[in-house]
C-alpha distance (Angstrom), angle and dihedral (degrees) to the residues before:
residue distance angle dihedral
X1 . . .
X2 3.91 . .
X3 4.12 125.3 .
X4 4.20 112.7 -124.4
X5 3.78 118.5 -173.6
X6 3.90 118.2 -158.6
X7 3.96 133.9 153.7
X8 4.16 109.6 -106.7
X9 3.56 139.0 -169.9
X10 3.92 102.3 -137.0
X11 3.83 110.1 -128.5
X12 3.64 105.6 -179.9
X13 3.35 146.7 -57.2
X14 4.35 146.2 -136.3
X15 3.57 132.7 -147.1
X16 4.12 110.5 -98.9
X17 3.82 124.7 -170.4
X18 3.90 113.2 -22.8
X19 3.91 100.9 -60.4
X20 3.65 108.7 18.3
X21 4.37 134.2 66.5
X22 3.84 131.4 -163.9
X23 3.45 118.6 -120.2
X24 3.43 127.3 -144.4
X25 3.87 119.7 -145.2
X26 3.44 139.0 163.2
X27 3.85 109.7 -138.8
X28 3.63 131.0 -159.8
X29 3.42 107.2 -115.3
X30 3.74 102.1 18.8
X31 3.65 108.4 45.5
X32 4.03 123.5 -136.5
X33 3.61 110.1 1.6
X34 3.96 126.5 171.7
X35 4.05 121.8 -163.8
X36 3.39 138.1 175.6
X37 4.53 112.0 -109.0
X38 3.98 91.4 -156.6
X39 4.01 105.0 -138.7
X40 3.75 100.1 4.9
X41 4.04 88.0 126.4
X42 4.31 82.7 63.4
X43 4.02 111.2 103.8
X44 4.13 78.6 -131.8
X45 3.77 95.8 59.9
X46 3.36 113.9 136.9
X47 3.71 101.2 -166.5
X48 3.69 100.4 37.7
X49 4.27 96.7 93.6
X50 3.98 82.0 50.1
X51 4.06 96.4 58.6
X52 3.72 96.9 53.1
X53 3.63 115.7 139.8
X54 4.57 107.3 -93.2
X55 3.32 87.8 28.0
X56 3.93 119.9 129.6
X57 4.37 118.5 -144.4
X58 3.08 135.7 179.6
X59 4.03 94.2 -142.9
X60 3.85 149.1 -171.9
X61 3.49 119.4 -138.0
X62 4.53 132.4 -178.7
X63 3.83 109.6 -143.5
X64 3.28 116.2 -118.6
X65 4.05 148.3 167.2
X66 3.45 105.2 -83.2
X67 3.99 103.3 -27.9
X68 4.02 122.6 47.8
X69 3.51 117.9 -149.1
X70 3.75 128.0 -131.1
X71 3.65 125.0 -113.9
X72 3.31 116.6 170.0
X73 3.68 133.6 -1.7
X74 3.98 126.6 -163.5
X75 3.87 113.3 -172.8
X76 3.72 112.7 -123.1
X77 3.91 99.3 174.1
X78 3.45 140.1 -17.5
X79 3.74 99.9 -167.0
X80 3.82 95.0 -128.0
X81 3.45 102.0 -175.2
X82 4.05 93.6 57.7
X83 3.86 88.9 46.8
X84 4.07 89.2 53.2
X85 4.00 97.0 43.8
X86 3.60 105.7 70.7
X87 4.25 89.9 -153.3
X88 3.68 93.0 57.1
X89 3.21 90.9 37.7
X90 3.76 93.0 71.0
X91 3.98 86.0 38.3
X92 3.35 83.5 58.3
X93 3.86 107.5 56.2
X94 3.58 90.4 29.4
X95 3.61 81.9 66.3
X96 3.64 99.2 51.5
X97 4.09 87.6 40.5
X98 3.99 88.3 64.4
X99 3.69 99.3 38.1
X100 4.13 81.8 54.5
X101 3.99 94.7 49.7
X102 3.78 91.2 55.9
X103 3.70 109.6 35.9
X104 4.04 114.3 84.7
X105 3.89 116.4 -142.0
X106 3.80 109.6 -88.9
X107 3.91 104.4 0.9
X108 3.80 102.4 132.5
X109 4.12 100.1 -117.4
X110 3.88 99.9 170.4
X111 4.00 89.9 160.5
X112 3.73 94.8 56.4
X113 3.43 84.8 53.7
X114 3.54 101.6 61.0
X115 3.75 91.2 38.8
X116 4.04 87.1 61.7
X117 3.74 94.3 39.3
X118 3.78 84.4 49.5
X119 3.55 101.8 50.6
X120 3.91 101.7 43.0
X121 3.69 90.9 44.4
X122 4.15 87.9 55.3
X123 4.08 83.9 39.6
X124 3.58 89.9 54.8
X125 3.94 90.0 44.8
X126 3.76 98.8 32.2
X127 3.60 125.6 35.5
X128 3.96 95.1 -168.0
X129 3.84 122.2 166.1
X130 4.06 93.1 -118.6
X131 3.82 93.7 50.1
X132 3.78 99.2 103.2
X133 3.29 96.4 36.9
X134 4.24 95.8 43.2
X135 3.73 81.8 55.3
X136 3.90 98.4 52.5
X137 4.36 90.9 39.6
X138 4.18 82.0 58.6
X139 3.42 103.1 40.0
X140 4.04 86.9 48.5
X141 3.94 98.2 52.3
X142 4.01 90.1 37.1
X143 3.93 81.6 60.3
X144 4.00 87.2 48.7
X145 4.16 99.7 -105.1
X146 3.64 95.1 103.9
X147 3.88 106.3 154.4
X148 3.89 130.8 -105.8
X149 3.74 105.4 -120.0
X150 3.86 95.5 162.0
X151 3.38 111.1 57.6
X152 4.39 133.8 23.3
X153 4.07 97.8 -85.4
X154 4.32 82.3 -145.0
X155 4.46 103.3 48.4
X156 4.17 97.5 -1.2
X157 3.83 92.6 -121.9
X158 3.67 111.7 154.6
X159 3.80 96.7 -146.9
X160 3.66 140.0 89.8
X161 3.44 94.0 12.5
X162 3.47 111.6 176.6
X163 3.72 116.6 133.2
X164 4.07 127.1 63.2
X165 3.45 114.7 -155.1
X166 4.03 111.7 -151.5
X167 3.70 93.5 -161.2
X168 3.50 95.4 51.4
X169 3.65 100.4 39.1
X170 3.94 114.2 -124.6
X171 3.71 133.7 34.6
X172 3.68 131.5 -59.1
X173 3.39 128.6 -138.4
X174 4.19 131.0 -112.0
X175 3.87 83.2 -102.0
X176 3.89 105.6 42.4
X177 3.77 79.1 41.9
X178 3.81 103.8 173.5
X179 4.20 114.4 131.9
X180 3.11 152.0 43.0
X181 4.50 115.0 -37.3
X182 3.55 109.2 -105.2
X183 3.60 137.5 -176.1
X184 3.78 146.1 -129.3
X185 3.70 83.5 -123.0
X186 3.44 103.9 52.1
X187 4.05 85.3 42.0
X188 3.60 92.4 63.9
X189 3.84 90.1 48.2
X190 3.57 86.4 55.8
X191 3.70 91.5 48.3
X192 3.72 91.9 51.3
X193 4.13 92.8 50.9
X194 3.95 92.1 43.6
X195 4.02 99.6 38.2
X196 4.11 92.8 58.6
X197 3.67 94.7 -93.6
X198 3.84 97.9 121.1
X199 3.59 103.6 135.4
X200 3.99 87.8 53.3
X201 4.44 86.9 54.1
X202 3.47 85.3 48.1
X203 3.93 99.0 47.0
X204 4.00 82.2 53.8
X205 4.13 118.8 116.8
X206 3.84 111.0 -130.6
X207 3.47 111.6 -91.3
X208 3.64 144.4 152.4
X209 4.02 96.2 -73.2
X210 3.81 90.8 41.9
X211 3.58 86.4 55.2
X212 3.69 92.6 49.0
X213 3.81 94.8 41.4
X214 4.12 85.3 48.9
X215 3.79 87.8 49.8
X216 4.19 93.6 54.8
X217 3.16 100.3 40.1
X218 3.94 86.7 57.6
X219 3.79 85.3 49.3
X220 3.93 103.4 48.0
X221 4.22 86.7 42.3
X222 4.02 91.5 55.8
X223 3.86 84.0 37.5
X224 3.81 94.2 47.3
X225 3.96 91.7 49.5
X226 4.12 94.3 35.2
X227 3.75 93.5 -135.6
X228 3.77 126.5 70.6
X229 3.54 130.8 -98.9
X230 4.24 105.1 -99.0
X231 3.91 87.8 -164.5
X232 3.72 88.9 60.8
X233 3.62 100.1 43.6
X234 3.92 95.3 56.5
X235 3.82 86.4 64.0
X236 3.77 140.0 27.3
X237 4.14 102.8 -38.6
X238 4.41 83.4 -153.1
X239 3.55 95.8 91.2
C-alpha cells in the first residue's frame, strides 16, 4: 500500500460503516478519486471541518483496491465568503454537483480542475450575476456541447433567430421554431461567455438577458447530465 499526496477540490462525500464517510474529490493530477476519512462521523474528528464539500487540500492518501484511504489533510481554503452568502452558497455546490456528474473515477482531468478551482475562487471573490451560469457555459463546451449561436442548429439560416433549443444545442430559427424565446441580448451575453470574454459577462449588471442566459444555462446543464441538479432544487431553482 503506497502514500500519494496531491492538492483536491472536495466534491462530496457518503456515510461508510458506522463512524467513517468517503469523500469524493477531484485531484489535480489524478482525476476523481473517492477514499475512505476513518472516524470523520466522530464529534472528535479532527479532519472532518477540513473535508467539506468546495473546500481545497492539500492531502495524503494510501492506495488501495477500490477505495483510498485518507491520511493526512492540510486545509488550503475554505472559501469563506461562499459558505457565509447563502446565494453563492448554492452557486457554489451546484458547482461541485456538476463537476461530480461528469467526471469518471480516475481519468486524469487536470483542465476541469482548474476550471473549478477557477470559478469558486472568483465566486468566493466575486459574487457576479453570470457566475453560475459562466461556469455551466464552460464546463459544457470543455465537454464538446458548446452551443450554435450563429446559425439555426435545424436549416442553418442566420435570420430570425429567436428560439434556443437546449436539447439540440444552439438556437432555432422563427421558422424551425421549437425552444425556448431568446434574445439578441442574451445572444451577445452568450457570445461574450463562449468567445473568451469572461471577465466582460461577469462585469455585467443583472438584467433581463442575464436572467435569461442564467435560466438556459441551468436548462442545457440538467439537460446535458439528464437528471437535475439536487443542489439547485433545495433552494431557489432562478439562479
Amino acid at each position: 500500500m503506497s502514500i500519494y499526496r496531491t492538492n483536491a477540490v472536495v466534491l462530496g462525500s457518503y456515510k461508510f460503516g458506522e463512524a467513517d464517510k468517503v469523500v469524493i474529490l477531484l485531484t489535480e493530477e489524478f482525476g476523481k478519486v473517492r477514499a475512505v476519512a476513518k472516524g470523520i462521523r466522530k464529534t472528535k474528528s479532527s479532519i472532518g471541518a477540513r473535508l467539506e464539500p468546495m473546500s481545497v487540500v492539500d492531502i495524503s492518501l494510501r492506495t488501495g483496491r477500490e477505495l483510498d484511504t485518507v491520511d493526512q489533510v492540510k486545509l488550503v481554503s475554505t472559501h469563506s465568503h461562499i459558505r457565509d452568502d447563502f446565494n453563492r452558497l448554492r452557486q457554489g455546490l451546484a458547482m461541485v454537483e456538476a463537476i461530480n456528474k461528469v467526471t469518471p473515477d480516475r481519468d486524469p482531468v487536470p483542465h476541469l480542475y482548474a476550471l473549478l478551482s477557477r470559478a469558486l475562487t472568483a465566486l468566493n471573490d466575486n459574487p457576479a450575476p453570470l457566475m453560475l451560469a459562466g461556469f455551466f457555459w464552460r464546463l459544457l463546451a470543455v465537454e464538446g456541447h458548446a452551443p450554435q449561436l450563429e446559425a439555426c442548429v435545424s436549416c442553418g439560416g442566420t435570420d430570425g433567430l429567436t428560439k434556443f433549443d437546449v436539447l439540440e444545442g444552439g438556437v432555432h430559427c422563427t421558422s424551425c421554431g421549437s425552444g425556448i424565446g431568446i434574445t439578441p441580448a442574451a445572444v451577445q451575453v452568450l457570445k461574450l461567455i463562449l468567445g473568451g470574454r469572461m471577465h466582460e459577462a461577469l462585469a455585467l449588471p443583472e438584467s433581463p438577458a442575464t436572467n435569461e442566459v442564467n435560466q438556459l444555462a441551468m436548462e442545457a446543464m440538467e439537460a446535458h447530465l439528464e437528471r437535475r441538479l439536487r443542489s439547485l432544487g433545495v433552494f431557489d431553482r432562478h439562479l
